[in-house]
TORLO-816091 format. One record per residue (C-alpha): residue in three letters; y, x, z. Coordinates in steps of 0.001 Angstrom, whole numbers, plus 500000, padded with zeros to 6 digits. Each point is the difference from the previous one (the first is absolute). Example, Ala and Ser with C-alpha at 12.3 -4.5 7.8 and 13.67 -1.06 7.14 Angstrom:
2
ALA495500512300507800SER503440501370499340
END
This chain:
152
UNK500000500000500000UNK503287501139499037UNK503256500474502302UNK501278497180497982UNK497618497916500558UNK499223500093502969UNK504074499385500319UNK499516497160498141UNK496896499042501938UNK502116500454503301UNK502962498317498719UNK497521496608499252UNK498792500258503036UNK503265500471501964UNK501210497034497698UNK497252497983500914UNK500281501086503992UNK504236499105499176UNK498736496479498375UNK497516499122502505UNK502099501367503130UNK502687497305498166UNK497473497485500059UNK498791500866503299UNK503542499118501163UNK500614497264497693UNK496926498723502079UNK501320500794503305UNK503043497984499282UNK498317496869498773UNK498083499919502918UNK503123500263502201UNK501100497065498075UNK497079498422500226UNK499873500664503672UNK503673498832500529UNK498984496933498222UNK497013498901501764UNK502074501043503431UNK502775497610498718UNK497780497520498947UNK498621500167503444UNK502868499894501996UNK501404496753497719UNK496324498443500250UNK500783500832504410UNK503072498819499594UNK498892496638498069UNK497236499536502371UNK502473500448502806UNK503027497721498479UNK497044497388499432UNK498546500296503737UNK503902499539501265UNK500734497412497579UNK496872498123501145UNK501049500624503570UNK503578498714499336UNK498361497061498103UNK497221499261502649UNK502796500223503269UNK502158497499497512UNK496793497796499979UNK499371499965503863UNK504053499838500149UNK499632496152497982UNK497064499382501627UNK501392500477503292UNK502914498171498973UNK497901496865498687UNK498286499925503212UNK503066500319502090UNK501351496646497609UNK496365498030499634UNK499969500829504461UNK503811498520499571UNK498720497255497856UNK497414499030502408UNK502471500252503376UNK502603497857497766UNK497119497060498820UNK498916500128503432UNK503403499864501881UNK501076496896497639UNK495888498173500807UNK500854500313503474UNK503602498846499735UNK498951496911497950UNK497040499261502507UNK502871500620502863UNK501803497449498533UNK497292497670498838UNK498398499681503612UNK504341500002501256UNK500007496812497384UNK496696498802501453UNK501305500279503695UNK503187498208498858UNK498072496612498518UNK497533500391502772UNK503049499733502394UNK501395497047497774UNK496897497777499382UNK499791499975503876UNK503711499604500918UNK499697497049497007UNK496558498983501666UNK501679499757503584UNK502995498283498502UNK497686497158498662UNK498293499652503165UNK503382499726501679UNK500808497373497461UNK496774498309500282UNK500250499645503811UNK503998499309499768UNK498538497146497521UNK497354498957502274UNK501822499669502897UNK503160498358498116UNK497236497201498870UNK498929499826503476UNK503345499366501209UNK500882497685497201UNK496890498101500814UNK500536499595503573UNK503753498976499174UNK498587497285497436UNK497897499215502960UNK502572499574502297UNK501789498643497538UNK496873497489499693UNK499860499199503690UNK503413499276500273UNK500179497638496909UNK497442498393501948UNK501756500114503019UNK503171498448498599UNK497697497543498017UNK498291498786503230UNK503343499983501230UNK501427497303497647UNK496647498147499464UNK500849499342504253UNK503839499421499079UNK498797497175497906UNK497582498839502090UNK502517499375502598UNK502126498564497606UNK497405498079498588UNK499018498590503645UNK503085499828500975
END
């Protein structure tokens, strides 16, 4: 082998160590990329997975939030419907207290009235008696009158 040659043959091969040390690098560099990438990709895929468990812990203390604040209006709900039962049955039983005390102020009324009438037709009856006797009396009285007179 010649100087020249071998040269040559040195120069190819330092070319080819020069083009593969590039590629080599070139290498190195996409996998740095790469590497970046797939970190990135990581950290947004974290950060997703984190903005989605937050999100569905804003979203789920928002739910107990309503539900708490149905339960507080459907417990209000209740206390109100139950309040306004027991004020109508408060004043349904204050209404049936009230007639009660009516029908038997009206029921001792009409006794009153039926023993005021009873003893006004007992009275009237033992005037039209006396009444009676005394026609009688004045009858007997003038039936002797006339007698005498008759006779006399």
């Amino acid at each position: 082998m010649s100087g020249q040659t071998r040269v040559m043959q040195t120069t190819s091969e330092d070319g080819q160590l020069n083009s593969l040390q590039k590629e080599i690098h070139h290498l190195r560099e996409m996998i740095e990329v790469l590497r970046t990438e797939l970190e990135n990709s990581r950290l947004e895929r974290d950060h997703a997975v984190h903005q989605a468990v937050a999100d569905a812990g804003v979203e789920n203390q928002q739910l107990r939030s309503t539900i708490n604040a149905l339960r507080d209006e459907l417990e209000k709900v209740r206390f109100d419907e139950s309040e306004h039962i027991n004020q109508a049955v408060a004043a349904t039983s204050d209404e049936i207290a009230q007639l009660k005390a009516t029908i038997d102020a009206l029921r001792h009324e009409l006794e009153a009235q039926r023993l005021d009438n009873h003893a006004r037709a007992s009275q009237e009856h033992a005037a039209a008696n006396d009444q009676i006797h005394q026609l009688r009396a004045t009858v007997k009285a003038l039936r002797r009158q006339l007698e005498q007179h008759d006779a006399g």
